[in-house]
Backbone as CSV, one residue per row, in Angstrom:
resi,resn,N_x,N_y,N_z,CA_x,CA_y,CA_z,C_x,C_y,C_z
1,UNK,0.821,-1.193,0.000,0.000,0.000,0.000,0.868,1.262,0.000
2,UNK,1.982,1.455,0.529,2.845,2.429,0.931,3.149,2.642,-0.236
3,UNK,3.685,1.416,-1.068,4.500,1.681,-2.314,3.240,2.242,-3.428
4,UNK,2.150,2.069,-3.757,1.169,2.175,-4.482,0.913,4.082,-3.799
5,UNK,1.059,4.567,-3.281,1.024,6.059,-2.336,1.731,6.305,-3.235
6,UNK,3.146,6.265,-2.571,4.483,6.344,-3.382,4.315,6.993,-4.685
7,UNK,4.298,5.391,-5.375,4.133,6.097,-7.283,2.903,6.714,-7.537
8,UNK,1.818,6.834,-6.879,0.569,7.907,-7.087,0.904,9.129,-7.268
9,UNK,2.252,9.303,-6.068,2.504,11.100,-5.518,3.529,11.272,-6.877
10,UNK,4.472,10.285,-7.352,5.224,10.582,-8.076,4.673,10.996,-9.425
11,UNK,3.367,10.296,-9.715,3.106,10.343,-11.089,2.330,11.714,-11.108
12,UNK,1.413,12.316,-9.786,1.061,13.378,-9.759,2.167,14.643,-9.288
13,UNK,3.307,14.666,-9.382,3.975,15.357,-9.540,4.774,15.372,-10.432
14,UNK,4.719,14.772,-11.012,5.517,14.616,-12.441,4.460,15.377,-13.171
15,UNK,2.734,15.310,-13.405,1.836,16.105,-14.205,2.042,17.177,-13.888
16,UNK,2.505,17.220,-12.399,2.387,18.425,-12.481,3.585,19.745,-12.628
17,UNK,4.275,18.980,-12.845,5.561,19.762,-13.076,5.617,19.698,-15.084
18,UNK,5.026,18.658,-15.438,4.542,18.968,-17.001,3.291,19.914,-17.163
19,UNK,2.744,20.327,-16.460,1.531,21.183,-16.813,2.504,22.682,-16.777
20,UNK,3.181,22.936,-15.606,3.896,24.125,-15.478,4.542,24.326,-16.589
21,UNK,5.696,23.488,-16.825,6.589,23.532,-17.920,5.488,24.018,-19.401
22,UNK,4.780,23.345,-19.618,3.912,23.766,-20.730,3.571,25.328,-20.666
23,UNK,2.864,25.379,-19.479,2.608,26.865,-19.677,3.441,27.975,-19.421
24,UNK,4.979,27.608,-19.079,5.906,28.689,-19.028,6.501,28.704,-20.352
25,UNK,6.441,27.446,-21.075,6.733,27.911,-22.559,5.815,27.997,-24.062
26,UNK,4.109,27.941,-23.540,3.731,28.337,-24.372,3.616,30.355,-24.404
27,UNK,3.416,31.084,-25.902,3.637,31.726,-25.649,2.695,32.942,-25.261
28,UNK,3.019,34.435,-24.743,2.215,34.929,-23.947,1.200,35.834,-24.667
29,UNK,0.273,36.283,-24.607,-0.384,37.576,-25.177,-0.213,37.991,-24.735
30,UNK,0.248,39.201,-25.840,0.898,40.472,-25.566,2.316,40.434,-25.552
31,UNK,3.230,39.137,-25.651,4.980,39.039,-26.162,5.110,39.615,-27.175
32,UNK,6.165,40.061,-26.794,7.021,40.267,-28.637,6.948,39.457,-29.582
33,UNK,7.319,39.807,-30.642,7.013,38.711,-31.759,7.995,37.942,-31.827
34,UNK,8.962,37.911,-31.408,10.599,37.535,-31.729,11.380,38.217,-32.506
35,UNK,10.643,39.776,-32.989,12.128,40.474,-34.083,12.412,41.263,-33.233
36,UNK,14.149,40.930,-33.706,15.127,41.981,-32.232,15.804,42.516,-33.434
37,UNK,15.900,44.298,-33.522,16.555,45.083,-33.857,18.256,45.714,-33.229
38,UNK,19.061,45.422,-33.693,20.184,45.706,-33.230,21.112,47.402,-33.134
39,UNK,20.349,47.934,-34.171,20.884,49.445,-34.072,19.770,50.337,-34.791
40,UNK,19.581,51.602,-34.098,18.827,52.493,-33.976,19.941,53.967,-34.244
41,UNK,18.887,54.774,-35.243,19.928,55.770,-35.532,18.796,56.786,-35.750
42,UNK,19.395,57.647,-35.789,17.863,59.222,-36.050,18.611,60.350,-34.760
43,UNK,17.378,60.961,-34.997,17.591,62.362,-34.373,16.247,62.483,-33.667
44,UNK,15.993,62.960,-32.162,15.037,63.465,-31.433,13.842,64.225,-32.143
45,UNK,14.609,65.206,-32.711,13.816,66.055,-33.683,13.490,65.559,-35.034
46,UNK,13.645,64.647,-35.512,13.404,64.268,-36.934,13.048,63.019,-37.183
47,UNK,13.796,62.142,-38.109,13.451,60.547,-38.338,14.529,59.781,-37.422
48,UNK,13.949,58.456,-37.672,15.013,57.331,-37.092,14.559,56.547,-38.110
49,UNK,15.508,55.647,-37.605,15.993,54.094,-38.833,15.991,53.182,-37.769
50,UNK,15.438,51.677,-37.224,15.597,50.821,-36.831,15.920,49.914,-37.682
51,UNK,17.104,49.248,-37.322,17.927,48.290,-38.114,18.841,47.207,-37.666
52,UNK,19.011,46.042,-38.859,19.752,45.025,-38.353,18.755,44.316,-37.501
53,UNK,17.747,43.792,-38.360,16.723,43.374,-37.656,16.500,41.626,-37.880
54,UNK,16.412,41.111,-37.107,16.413,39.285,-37.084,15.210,39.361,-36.433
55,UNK,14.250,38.020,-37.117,13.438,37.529,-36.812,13.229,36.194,-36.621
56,UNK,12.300,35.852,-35.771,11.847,34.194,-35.793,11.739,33.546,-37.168
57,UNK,11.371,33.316,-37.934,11.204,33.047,-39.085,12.555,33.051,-39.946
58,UNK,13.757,33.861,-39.403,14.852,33.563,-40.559,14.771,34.977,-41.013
59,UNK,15.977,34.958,-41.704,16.049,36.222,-42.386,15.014,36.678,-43.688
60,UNK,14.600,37.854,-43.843,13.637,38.451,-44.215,14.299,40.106,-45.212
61,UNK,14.661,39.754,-46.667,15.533,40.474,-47.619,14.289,41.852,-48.131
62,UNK,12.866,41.569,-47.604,12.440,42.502,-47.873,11.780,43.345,-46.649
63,UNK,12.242,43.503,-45.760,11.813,43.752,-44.334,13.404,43.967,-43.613
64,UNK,14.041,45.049,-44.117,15.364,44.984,-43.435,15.828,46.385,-42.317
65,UNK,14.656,47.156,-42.828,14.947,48.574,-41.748,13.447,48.622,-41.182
66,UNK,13.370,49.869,-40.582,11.803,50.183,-39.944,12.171,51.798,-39.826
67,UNK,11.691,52.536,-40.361,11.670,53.620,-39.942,10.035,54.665,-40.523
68,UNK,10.797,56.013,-39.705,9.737,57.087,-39.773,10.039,58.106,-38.822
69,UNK,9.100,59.442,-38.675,9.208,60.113,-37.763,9.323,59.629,-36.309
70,UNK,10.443,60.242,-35.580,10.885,60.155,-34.249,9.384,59.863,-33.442
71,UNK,8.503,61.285,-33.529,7.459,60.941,-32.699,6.862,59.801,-32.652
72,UNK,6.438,58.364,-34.078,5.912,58.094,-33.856,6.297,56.523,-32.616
73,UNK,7.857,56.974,-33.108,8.399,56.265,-31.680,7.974,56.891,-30.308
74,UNK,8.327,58.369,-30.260,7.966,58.535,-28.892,6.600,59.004,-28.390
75,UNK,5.324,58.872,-29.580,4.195,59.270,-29.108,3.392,58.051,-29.452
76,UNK,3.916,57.078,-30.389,3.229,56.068,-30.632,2.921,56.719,-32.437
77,UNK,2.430,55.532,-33.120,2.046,55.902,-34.605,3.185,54.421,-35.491
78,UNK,2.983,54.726,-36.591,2.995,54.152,-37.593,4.749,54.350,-38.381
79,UNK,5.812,53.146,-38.176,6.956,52.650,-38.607,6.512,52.454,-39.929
80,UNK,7.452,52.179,-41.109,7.684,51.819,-42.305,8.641,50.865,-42.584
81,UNK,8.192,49.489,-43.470,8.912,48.533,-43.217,10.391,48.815,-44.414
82,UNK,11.495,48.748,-45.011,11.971,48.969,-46.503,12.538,47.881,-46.054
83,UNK,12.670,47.352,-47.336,11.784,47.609,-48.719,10.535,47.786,-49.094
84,UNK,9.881,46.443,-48.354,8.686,46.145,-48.577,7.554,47.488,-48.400
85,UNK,7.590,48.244,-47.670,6.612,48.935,-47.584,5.703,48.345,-46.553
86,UNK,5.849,47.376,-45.853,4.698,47.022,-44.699,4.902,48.076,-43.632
87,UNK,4.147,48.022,-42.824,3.773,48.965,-41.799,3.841,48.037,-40.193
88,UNK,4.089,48.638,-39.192,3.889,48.394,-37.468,3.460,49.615,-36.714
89,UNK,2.697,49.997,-36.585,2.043,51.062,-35.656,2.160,50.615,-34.233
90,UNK,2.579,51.505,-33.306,2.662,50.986,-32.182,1.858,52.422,-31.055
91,UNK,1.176,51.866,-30.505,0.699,52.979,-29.642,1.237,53.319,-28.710
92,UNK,0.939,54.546,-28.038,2.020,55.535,-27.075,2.642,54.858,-25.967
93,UNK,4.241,54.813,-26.411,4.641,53.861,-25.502,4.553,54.712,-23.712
94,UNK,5.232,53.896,-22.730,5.745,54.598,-21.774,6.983,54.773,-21.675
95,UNK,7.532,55.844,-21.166,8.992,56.061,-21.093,9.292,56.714,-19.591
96,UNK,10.649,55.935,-19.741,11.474,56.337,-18.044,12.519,56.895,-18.541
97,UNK,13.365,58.441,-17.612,14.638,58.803,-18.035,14.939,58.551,-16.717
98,UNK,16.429,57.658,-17.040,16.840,57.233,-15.995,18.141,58.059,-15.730
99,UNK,18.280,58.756,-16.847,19.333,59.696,-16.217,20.615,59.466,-17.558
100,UNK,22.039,59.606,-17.188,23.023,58.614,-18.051,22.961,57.164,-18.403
101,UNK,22.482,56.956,-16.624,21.868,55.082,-17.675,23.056,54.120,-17.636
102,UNK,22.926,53.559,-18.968,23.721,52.733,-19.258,24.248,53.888,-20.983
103,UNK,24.331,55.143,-20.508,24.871,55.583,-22.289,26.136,56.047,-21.439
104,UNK,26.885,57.010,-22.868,28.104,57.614,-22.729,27.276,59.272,-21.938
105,UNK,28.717,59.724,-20.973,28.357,60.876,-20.928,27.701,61.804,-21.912
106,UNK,27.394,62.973,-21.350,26.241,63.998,-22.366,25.100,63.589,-22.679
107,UNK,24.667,61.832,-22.209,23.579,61.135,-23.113,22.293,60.971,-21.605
108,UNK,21.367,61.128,-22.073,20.454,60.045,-21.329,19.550,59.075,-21.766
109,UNK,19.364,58.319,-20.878,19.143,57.004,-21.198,17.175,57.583,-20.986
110,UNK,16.799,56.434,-22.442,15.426,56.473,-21.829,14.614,54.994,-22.377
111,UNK,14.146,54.392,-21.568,13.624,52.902,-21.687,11.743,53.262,-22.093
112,UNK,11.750,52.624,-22.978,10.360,52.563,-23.959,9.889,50.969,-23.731
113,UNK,8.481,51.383,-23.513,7.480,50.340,-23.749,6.808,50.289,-23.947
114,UNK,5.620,49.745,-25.012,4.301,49.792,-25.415,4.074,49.005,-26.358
115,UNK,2.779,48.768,-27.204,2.263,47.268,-27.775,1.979,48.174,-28.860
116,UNK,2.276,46.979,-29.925,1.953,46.612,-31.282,0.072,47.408,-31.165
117,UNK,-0.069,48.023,-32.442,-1.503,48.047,-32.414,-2.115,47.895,-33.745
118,UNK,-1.383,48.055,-34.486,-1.953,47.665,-36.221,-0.559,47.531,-37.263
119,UNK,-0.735,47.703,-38.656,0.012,47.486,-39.136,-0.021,46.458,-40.030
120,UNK,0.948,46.696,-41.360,0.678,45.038,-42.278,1.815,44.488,-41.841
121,UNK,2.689,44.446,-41.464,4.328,43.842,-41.201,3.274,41.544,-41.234
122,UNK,4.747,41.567,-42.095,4.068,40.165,-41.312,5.122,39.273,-40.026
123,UNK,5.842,40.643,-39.876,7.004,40.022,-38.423,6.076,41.228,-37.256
124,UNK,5.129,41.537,-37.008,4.522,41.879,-35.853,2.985,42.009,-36.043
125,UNK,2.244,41.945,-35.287,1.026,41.614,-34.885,0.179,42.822,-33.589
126,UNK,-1.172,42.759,-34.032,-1.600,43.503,-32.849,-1.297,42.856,-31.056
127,UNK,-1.144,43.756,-30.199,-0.771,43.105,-29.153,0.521,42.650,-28.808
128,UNK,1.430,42.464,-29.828,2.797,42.632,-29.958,3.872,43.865,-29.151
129,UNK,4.287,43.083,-28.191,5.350,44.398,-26.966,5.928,45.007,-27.856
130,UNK,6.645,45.706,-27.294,7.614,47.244,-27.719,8.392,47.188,-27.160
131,UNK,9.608,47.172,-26.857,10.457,47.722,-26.137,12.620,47.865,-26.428
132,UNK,12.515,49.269,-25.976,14.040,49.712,-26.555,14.568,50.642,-25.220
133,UNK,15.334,50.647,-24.954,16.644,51.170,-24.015,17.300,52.029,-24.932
134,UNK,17.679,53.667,-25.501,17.835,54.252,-26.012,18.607,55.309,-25.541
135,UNK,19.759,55.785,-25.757,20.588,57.127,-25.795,20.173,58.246,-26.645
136,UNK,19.885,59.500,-25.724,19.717,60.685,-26.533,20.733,61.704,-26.305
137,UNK,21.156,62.287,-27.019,22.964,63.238,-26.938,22.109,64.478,-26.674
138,UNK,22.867,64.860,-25.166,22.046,66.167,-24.600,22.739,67.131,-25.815
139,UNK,23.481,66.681,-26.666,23.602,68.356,-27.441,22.994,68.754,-28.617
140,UNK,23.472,66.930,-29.720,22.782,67.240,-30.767,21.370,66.195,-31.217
141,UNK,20.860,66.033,-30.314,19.897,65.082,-30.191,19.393,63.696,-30.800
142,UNK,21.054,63.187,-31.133,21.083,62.268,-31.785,20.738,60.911,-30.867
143,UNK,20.039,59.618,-31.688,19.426,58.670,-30.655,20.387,57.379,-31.286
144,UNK,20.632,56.489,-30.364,21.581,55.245,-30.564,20.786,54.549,-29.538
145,UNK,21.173,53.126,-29.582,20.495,52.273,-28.661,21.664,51.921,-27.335
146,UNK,21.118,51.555,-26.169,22.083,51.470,-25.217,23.293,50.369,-25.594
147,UNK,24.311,50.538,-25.359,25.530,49.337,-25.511,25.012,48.026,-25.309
148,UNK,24.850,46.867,-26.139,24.327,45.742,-25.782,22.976,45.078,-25.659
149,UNK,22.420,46.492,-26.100,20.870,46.106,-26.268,19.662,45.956,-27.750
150,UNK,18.908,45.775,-27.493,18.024,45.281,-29.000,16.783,46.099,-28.603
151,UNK,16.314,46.353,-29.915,15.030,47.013,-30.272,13.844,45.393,-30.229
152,UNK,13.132,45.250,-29.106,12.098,43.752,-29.291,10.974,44.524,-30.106
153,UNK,10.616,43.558,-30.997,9.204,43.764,-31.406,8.110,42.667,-31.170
């Protein structure tokens, strides 16, 4: 009888350590899609370029930058895919200035977050996170991404 306990508790902890596992790796609404952008270039006042962009799916020869007006990074709005011309709109992210951060002097650091909200891209989706760690040059308001970090989509 002891032993019949025994493998009962084992086999119900074994489900149940497979039920967890399942649901820590299925994936979440509202994750990123899996495209991580590696460098970010523009100006405060004007456009940016998100670039050097890898996705789940493999590389993607017509989907290689993202850009548009600065704001619609920092107020939310509508990226441009080039080549292709697809689109990612992302609505108004939130932002923290944390000060220098993780940038070079003169810079501050400011961390962005907010979700996917329309768009044709077929590497992001509504509900799709946002998020970038970003340097802005207190002089000429140029934007770079922090040392070591990725643009998630």
């Amino acid at each position: 009888m002891r032993r019949l306990i025994l493998v009962l508790v084992a086999v119900a902890s074994m489900s149940i350590m497979t039920s967890l596992a399942t649901v820590a790796l299925a994936p979440m609404a509202g994750a990123a899609s899996g495209t991580t952008c590696a460098k970010v270039k523009g100006n405060a006042t004007g456009n940016i370029t998100i670039s050097k962009c890898t996705f789940v799916s493999g590389k993607d020869k017509t989907n290689k930058s993202l850009s548009g007006a600065t704001t619609s990074l920092a107020a939310g709005g509508t990226l441009t895919w080039s080549p292709s011309g697809q689109t990612t709109t992302i609505g108004p992210p939130s932002f923290t200035a944390v000060g220098q951060g993780g940038c070079k002097a003169n810079n501050t650091e400011y961390d962005a977050s907010g979700t996917v909200i329309g768009g044709s891209s077929t590497h992001t989706q509504n509900g799709d996170t946002f998020s970038a760690r970003v340097c802005v040059n207190n002089k000429n308001n140029k934007i770079s991404l922090v040392k070591g970090t990725v643009v998630d989509l």
